[in-house]
GUMI-424917 format. One record per residue (C-alpha): x, y, z; residue in one letter; residue number from 1; chain. Coordinates in steps of 0.2 Angstrom, whole numbers, always signed. Example, Ala and Ser with C-alpha at 12.3 -4.5 7.8 and 13.67 -1.06 7.14 Angstrom:
2
<<+62 -22 +39> "A" 1 "A">
<<+68 -5 +36> "S" 2 "A">
***
This chain:
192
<<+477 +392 +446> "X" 1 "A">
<<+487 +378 +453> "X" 2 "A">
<<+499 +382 +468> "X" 3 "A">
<<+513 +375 +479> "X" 4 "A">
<<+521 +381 +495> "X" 5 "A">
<<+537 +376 +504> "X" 6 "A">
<<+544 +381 +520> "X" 7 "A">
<<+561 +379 +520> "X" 8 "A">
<<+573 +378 +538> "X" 9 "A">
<<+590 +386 +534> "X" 10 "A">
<<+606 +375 +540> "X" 11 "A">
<<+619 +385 +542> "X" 12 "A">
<<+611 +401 +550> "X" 13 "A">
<<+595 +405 +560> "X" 14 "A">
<<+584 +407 +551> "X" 15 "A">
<<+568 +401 +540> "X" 16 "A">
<<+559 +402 +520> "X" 17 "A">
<<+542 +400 +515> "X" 18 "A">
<<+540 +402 +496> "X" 19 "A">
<<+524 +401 +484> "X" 20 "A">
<<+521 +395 +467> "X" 21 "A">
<<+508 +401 +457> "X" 22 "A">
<<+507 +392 +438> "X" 23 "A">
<<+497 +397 +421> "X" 24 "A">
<<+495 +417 +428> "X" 25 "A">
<<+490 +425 +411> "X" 26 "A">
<<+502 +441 +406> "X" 27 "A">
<<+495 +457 +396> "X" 28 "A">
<<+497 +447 +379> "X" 29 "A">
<<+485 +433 +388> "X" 30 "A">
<<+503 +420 +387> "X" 31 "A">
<<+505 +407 +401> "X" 32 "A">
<<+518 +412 +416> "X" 33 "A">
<<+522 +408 +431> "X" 34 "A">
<<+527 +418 +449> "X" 35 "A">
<<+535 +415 +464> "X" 36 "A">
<<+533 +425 +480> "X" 37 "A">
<<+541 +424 +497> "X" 38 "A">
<<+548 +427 +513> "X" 39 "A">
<<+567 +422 +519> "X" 40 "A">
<<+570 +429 +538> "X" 41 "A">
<<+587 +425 +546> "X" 42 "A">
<<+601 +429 +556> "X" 43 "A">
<<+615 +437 +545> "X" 44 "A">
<<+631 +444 +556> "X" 45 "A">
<<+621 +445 +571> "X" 46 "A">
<<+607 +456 +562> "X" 47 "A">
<<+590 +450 +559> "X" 48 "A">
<<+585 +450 +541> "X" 49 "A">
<<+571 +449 +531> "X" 50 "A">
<<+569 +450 +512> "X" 51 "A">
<<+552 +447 +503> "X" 52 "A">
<<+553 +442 +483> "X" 53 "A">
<<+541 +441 +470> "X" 54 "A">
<<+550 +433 +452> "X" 55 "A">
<<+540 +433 +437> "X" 56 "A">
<<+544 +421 +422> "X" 57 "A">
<<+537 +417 +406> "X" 58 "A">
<<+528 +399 +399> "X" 59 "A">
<<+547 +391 +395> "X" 60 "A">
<<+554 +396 +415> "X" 61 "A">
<<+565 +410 +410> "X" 62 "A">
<<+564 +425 +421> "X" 63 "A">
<<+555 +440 +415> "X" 64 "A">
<<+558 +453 +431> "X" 65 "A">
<<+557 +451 +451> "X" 66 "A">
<<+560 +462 +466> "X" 67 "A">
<<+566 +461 +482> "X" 68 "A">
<<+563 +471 +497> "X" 69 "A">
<<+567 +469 +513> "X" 70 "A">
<<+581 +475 +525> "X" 71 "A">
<<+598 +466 +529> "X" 72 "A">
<<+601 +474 +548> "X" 73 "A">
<<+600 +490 +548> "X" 74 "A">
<<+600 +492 +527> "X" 75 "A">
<<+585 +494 +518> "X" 76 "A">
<<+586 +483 +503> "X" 77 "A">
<<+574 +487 +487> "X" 78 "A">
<<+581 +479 +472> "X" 79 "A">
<<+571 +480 +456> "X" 80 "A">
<<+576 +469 +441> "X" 81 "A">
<<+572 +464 +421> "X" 82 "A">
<<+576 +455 +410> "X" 83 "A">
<<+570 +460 +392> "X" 84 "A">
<<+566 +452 +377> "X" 85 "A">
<<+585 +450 +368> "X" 86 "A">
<<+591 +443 +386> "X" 87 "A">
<<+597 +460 +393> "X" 88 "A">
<<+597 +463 +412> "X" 89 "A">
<<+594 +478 +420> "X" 90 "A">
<<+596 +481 +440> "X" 91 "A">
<<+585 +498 +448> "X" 92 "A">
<<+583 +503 +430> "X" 93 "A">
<<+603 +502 +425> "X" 94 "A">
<<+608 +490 +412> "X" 95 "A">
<<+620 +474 +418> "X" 96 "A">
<<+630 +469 +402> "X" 97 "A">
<<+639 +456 +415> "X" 98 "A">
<<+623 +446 +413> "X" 99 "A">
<<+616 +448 +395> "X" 100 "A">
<<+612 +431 +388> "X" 101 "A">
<<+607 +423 +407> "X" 102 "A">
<<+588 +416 +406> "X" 103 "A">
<<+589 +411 +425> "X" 104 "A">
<<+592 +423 +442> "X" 105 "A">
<<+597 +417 +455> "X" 106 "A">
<<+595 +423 +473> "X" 107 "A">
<<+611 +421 +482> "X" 108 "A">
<<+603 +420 +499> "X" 109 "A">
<<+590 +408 +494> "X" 110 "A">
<<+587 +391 +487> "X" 111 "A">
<<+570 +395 +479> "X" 112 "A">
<<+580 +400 +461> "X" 113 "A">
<<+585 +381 +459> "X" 114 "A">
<<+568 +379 +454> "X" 115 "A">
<<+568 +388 +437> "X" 116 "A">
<<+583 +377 +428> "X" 117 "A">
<<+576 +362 +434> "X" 118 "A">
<<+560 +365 +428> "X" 119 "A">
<<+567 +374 +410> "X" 120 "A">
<<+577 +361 +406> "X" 121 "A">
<<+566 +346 +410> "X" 122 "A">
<<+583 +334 +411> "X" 123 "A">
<<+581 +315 +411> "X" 124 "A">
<<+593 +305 +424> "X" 125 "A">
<<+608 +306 +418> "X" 126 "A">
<<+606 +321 +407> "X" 127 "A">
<<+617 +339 +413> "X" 128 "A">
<<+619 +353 +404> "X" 129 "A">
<<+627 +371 +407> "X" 130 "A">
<<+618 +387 +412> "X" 131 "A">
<<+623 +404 +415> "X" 132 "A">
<<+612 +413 +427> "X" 133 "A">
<<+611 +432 +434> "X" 134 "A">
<<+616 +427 +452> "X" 135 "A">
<<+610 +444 +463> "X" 136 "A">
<<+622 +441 +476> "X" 137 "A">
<<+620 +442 +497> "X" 138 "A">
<<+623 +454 +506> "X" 139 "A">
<<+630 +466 +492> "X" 140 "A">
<<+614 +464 +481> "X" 141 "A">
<<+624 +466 +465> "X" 142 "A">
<<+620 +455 +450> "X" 143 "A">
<<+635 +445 +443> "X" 144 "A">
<<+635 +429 +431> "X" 145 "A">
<<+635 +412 +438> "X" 146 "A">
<<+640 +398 +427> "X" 147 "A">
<<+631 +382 +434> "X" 148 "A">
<<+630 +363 +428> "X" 149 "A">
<<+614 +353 +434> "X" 150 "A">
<<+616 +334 +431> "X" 151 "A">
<<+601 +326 +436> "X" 152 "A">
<<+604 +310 +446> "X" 153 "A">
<<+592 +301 +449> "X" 154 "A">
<<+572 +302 +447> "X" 155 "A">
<<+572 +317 +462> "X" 156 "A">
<<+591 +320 +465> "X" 157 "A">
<<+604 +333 +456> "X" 158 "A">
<<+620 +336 +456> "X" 159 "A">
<<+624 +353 +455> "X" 160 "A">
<<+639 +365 +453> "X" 161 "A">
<<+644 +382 +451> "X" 162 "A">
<<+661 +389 +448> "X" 163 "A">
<<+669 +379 +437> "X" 164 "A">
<<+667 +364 +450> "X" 165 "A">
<<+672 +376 +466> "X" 166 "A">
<<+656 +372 +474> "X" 167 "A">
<<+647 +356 +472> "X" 168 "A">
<<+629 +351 +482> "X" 169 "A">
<<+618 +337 +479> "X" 170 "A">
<<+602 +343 +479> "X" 171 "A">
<<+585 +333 +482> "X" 172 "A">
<<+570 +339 +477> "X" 173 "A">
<<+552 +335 +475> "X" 174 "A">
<<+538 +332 +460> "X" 175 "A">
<<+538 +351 +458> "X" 176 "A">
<<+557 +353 +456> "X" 177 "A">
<<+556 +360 +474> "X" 178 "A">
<<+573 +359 +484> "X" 179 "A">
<<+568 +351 +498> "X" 180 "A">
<<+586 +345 +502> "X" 181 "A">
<<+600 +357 +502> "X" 182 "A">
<<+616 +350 +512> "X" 183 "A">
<<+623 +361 +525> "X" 184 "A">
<<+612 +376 +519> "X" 185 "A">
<<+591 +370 +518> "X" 186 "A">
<<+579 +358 +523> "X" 187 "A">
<<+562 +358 +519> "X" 188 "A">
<<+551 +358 +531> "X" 189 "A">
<<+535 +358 +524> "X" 190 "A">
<<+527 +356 +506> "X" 191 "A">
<<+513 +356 +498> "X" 192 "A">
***
């Protein structure tokens, strides 16, 4: 089972990431998927914080369920989250209409979710395209949609926005769709 790890240095706070993929995990119907485990402590108003997150997806790079666990200071955090078979979100169990229909989450505090559109929609330079992603927000850990345009720009570069244009990044990455460059917010400092 092939994997690749990251370590990522955050920018704009203290603080660190390391992150694990693991490819071609069979599910219960013996279908190919993939996970993504990992680790993001840093400083967050004076507080340490760690969160731990496991995301499970399916052989086309949509997202099937993940968790994260941690605590955000003095908060214990213990999200639970699914996304079903007609593209329904739930969060701890309760349903998330907001986000029915999003194929991709994205972890607020974290840029480990970039991953999934760039490897879903497998873009050649110059191509964009629209997405609309479950974005489980920091610190209030509620799940909300996120509209989002990748265009890739060159052979390891992308544009990327959210917002309707309010926030623009150019994100480098690496062979495996890893961000290893995240301006003002991550820098990879490892991977493999």
């Amino acid at each position: 089972m092939p994997e690749h790890l990251i370590l990522w240095k955050r920018l704009d706070r203290r603080g660190h990431e390391a992150a694990r993929l693991s490819l071609n995990l069979a599910d219960s119907s013996g279908s190919a998927s993939w996970r993504l485990a990992g680790a993001a402590v840093f400083a967050y108003e004076g507080d340490p914080c760690l969160l731990n997150y496991q995301i499970r997806g399916d052989a086309d790079w949509r997202t099937v369920a993940a968790a994260v666990t941690g605590w955000v200071g003095d908060r214990n955090v213990d999200v639970h989250l699914e996304r079903d078979a007609a593209d329904q979100w739930t969060l701890n169990g309760a349903p998330v209409p907001a986000v029915a229909g999003c194929l991709d989450l994205d972890l607020n505090f974290s840029p480990v979710t970039n991953l999934l559109p760039i490897r879903r929609l497998g873009l050649a330079v110059g191509q964009s395209a629209e997405v609309r992603a479950a974005w489980l927000r920091f610190p209030e850990f509620t799940l909300e949609p996120l509209p989002q345009v990748y265009r890739r720009t060159g052979e390891l570069t992308y544009r990327y926005e959210s917002s309707g244009g309010a926030f623009v990044a150019h994100l480098t990455v690496d062979a495996v769709g890893w961000v290893t460059r995240y301006p003002r917010f991550w820098q990879a400092d490892i991977g493999i």
